[in-house]
N, C-alpha and C positions, 0 to 999 in steps of 0.2 A: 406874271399875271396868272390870276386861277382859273380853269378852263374848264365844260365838263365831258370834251372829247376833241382829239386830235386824232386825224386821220394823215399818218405820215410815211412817204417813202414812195407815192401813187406817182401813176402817169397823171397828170392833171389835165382835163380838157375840160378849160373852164366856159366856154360860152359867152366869156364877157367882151366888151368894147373890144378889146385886143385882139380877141379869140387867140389867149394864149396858150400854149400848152407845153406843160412842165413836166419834162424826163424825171425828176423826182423830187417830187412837189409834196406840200400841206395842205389841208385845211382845218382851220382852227375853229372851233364851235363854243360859244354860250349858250346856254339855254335853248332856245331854239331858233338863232341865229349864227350864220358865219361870221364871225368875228375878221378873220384875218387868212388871205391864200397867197400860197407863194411858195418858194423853194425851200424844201426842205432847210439845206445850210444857212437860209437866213433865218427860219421862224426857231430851229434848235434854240432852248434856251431861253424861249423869250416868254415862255407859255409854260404855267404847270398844270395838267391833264388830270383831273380823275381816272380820265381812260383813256389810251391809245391804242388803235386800230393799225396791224402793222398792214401797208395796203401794199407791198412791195411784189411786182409781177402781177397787179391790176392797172386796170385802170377809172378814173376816178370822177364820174359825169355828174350833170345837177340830174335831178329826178326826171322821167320821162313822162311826156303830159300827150295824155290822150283825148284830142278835141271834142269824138261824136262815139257811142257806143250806147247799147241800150240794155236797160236792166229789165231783167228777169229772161231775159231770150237766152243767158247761159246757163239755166237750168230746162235750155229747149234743145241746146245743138242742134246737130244734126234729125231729128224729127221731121218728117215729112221734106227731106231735103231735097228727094223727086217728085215735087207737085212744080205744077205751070203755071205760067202768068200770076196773077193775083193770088191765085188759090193758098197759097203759101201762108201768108199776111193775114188773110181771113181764119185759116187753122190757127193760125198764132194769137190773135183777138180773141177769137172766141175759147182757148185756153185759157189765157192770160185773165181775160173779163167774167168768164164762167166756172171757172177750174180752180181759182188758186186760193190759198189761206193765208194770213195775215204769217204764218210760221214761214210760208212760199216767200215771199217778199223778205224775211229775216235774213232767210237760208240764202235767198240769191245776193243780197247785200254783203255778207260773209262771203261767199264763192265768188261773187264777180272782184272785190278785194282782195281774194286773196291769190284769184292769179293774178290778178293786176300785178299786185306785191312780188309774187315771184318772179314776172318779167321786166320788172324796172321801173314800172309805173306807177308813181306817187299820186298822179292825179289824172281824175277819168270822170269826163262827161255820158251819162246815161242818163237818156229820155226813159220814162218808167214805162218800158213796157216795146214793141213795134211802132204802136200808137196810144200813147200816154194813157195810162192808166191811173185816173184824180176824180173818181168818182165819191171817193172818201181820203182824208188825207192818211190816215194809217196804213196805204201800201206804203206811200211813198216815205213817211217817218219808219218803217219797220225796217225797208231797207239802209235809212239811214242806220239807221243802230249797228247794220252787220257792216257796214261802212265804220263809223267808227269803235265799235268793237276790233278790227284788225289795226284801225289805226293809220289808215291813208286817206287821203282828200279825193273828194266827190264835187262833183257840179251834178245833181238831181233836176231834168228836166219833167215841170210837171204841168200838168195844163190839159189839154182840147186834144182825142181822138177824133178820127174822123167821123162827121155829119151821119145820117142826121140828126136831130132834135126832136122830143126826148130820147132814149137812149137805153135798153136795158144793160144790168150788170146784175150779176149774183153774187151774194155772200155762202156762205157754208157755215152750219149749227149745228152741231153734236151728227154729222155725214150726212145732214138735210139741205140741198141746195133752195137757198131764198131768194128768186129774183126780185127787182127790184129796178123800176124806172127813174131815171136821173134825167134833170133838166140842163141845159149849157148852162144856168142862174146856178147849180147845186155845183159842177165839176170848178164853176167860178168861186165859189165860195169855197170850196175844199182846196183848190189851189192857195188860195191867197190862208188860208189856215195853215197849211202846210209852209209856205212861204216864211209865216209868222214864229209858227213852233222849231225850224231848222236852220232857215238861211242867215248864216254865220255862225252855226250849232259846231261842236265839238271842238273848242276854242278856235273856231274860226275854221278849220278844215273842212266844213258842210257846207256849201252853197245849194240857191234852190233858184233855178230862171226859170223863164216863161217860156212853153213848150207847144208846141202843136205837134198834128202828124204833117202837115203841110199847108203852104198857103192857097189849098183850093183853088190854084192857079191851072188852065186848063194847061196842058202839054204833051207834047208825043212822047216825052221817055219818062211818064207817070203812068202807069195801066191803070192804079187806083184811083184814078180821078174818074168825077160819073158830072156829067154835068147841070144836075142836081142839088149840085153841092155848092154850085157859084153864089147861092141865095145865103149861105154860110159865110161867105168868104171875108166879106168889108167886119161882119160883126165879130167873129171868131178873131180876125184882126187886129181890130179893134181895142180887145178885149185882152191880146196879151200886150200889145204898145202899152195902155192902162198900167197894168199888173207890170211890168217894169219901170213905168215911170214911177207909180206909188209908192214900191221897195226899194228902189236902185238896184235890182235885177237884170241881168239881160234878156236876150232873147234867142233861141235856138229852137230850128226846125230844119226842113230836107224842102230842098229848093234844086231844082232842073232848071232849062231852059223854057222858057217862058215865064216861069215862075219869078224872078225878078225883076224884071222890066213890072209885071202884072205888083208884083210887091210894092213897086215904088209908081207908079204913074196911078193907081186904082188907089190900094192901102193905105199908101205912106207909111209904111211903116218899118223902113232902114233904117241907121244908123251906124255908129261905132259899135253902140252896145249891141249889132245883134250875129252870130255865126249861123254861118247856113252853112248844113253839111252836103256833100257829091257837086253840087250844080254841072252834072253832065249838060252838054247839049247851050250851055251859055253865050248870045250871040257876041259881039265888041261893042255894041249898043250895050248891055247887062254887064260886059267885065268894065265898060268907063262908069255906069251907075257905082258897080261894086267900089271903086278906086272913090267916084265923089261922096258918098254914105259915111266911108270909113268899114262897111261891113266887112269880116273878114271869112273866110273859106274852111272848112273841112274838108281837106278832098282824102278819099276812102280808095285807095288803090285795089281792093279786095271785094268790095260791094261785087254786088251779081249784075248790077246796071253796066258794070265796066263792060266785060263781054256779053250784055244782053242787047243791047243798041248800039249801034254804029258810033253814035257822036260819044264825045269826051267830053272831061273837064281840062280847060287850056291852060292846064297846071302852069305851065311856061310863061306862056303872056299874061297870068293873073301877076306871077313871082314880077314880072318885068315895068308891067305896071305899076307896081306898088301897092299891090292888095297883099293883105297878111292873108299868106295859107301855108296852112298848119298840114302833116300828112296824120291820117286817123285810121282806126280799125274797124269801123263799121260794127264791132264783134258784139255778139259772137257767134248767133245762129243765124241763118242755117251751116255754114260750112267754113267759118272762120275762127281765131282764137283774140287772146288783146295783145299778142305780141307786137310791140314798134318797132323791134329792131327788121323783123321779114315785112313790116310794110314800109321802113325806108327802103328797101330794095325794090320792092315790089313798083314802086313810086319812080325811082329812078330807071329800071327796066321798061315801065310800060310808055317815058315821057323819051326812052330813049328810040324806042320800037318806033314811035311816032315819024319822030322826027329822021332816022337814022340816021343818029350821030351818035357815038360812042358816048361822048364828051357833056351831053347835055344832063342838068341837075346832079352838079356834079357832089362828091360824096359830103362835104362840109354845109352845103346848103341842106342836105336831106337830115342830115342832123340837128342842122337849126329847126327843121321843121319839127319835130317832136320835142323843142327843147325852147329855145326862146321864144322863137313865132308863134307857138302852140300855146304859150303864157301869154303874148300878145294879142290872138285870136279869142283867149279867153279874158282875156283886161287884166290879167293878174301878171304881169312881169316888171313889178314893183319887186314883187315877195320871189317868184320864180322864175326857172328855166336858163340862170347862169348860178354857178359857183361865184359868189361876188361877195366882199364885206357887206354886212348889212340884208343880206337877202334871206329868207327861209333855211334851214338847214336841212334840205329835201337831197340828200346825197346818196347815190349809187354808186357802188364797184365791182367792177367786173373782172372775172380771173381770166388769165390771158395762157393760164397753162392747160391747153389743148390744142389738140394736134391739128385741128383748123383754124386756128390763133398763135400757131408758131409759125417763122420767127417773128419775135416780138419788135414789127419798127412798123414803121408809119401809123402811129395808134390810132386817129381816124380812120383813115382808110381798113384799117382791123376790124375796127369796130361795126363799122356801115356795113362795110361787103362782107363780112364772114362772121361777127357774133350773132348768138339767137338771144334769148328771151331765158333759158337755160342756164347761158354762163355768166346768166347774175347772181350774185356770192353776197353780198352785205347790203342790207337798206335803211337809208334813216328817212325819216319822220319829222319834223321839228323840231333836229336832234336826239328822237329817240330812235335807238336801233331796233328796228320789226323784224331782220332775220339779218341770220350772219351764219355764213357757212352753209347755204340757202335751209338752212331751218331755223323756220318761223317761231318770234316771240311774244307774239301778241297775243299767238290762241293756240290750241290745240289741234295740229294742221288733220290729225286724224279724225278725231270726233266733227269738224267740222264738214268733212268733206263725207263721210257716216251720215250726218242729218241733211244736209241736202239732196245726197241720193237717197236718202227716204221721202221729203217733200215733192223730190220729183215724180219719183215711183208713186204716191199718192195721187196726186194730179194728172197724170199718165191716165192713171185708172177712171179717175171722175169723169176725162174727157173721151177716152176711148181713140186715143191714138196709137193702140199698139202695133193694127195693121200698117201704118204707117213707117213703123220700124223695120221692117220686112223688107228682103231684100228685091227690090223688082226686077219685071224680065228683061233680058236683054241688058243685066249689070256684068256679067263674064262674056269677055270672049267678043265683045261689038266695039265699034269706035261711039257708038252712042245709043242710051237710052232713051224712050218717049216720056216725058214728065206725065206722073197720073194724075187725077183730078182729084177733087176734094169735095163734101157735101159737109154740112153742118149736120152731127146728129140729134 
């Protein structure tokens, strides 16, 4: 049979029914499906390859799927990384909402893809923005483009920043900023246009759900909640249930403790179709709703929430329950990156600290989290997150020759506790190869990475964040810094 790539000679960690994994294994590709996986000595022969990928001394994963991350904050990093409380969120808004150009939103769909691409990650959920930026749908299509420009799969969360109503936003005309007032009717209209023009865009690799910044739900480990906002809460709700029902979308927002009990007894507005990312602070009253909904988790081992408040997400009893939780990046600003491979560990560290038990979340489930469950969390694990006949042909391999990956045996356990994000070597696509030998094919890794730090640098300047950059006192030499404040200029 004619094939148009065989990837042969891998360690295989396929993710499927089995969870088998093949000392030196296949997998067999059409078009942009797995056709056939299995051991090498059976598939020899049985297949003729356009191409074969010798994968010998890799190893050989379905693509890694990133539940919750936000776009445009990786053209923020680290920027105001010592501001307090809220202060942070509000610099980022008013950047993000006053600051940026339709080239801003390209540039970061490109760069948010293309690290994604080089850490492993095929597929990455980004809310457009901190707090969704669909004041017109042309951020959120611009970024689509640099999304599919690199050629990786997005889930674009677009929808309701936070309260209140109306709302200003600026555009930019030849370096003239034009503000301009938006009603919760215009960012609904712009959503659901967006919706129309992208969700299932780039042969299907572009999704578009319904996004808020959160469910207005009051709670202690929200600082950004004003209670003000509760007169928002049932309509803005309302109003993405709608927009998923209408499209067959889902739903994704940042839900804490309180915040889901308040979702389902107020709202109504759970289901299978909706992922909530962090839910720190969630009572056993909120983790049996999450289990009867079907909703499923992003928990964010790297968020700032983690060690900003006491309470947690009961990563443990969510898994025991039978809630699907995925582990996620939160990424990438203020002090994060979209690597999965350091937040399965991160994941498994902090659930171990908890509990002090070596043994808990142990390294096969932390891999399922970015891999099956994380396609589960997103309803897509029809198509992803196993190496399986018939599924997507979303395949990463990972080289196993370095010196914190030798000796080569227990290839989970390799993988979870000692690969990064780094010693990913080959990525496909829907069967297309995007980089091999980690350089990229789909674009020009240079020029791309050229014009975003121009866009950034641009927008830098419009907003006047540069003090911000600046190293503050008491960063040498203390066990700790005072977070500085923030003013809108």
């Amino acid at each position: 049979m004619e094939i148009d790539l065989l990837i042969a000679h891998g360690t295989i960690i396929t993710i499927d029914s089995g969870r088998r994994v093949l000392p030196d294994g296949a997998v067999a590709i059409r078009g942009d499906r797995i056709i056939a996986v299995g051991p090498h000595a059976e598939m020899d022969g049985r297949f003729t390859p356009r191409e074969t990928i010798d994968a010998s001394r890799m190893v050989v994963l379905p693509g890694l799927i990133d539940t919750h991350g936000h776009g445009a904050l990786n053209m923020i990093k680290t920027v105001g990384e010592d501001l307090g409380g809220s202060d942070w969120r509000i610099m980022a808004d008013h950047l993000l909402f006053h600051c940026t150009t339709e080239d801003w939103w390209y540039a970061d769909g490109l760069l948010t893809s293309l690290e994604r691409l080089k850490f492993g990650t095929t597929t990455g959920m980004s809310i457009l923005g901190s707090s969704p930026r669909t004041d017109r749908p042309i951020f959120g299509a611009r970024h689509a483009e640099g999304v599919t420009r690199v050629g990786t799969r997005a889930i674009i969360g677009a929808g309701f920043p936070r309260p209140p109503w109306p709302q200003t936003f600026s555009d930019w005309e030849n370096g003239r900023r034009i503000e301009r007032s938006v009603s919760l009717e215009e960012v609904l209209g712009a959503t659901r246009e967006l919706i129309r023009q992208w969700h299932g865009g780039a042969g299907g690799r572009v999704h578009v759900w319904a996004s808020a910044s959160r469910f207005l739900a009051p709670s202690p480990y929200d600082p950004m909640f004003k209670p003000e906002q509760l007169e928002y809460a049932t309509t803005q709700a309302r109003l993405m249930r709608r927009l998923a029902d209408d499209f067959g979308v889902g739903i994704h927002t940042h839900a804490f403790g309180g915040a889901v009990r308040f979702a389902h007894e107020t709202l109504n507005v759970l289901g299978p179709d909706v992922c909530l990312a962090h839910c720190q602070g969630i009572d056993d009253e909120e983790l049996r709703i999450l289990r009867d909904s079907g909703a499923s988790v992003a928990y964010c081992p790297s968020a700032r929430r983690v060690y900003s408040y006491p309470a947690h997400c009961p990563v443990s009893e969510l898994i025991d329950a039978g809630v699907v939780t995925a582990v996620a990046t939160d990424g990438t600003a203020p002090d994060r990156t979209f690597d999965l491979f350091k937040e399965m560990r991160m994941a498994m560290s902090l659930e171990r600290l908890r509990f002090t038990d070596p043994w808990r979340l142990p390294p096969g489930k932390a891999l399922e989290m970015v891999t099956i469950d994380a396609a589960r969390a997103l309803g897509l694990d029809r198509d992803l997150g196993s190496l399986e006949p018939g599924k997507k042909a979303d395949v990463v391999l990972v080289s196993m020759r370095s010196p914190h990956l030798i000796p080569n045996v227990m290839p989970v356990h390799r993988i979870v506790h000692e690969a990064t994000g780094h010693d990913v070597d080959t990525v496909s696509v829907d069967g297309t190869v995007l980089m091999r030998g980690r350089r990229v094919l789909s674009v020009d890794e240079t020029a791309t990475l050229d014009f975003a730090e121009e866009e950034a640098r641009l927008a830098y300047e419009r907003a006047g964040v540069q003090p911000l950059m600046e190293i503050p006192e008491n960063f040498w030499g203390r066990s700790r810094y005072a977070p500085r404040a923030y003013r809108v200029p």
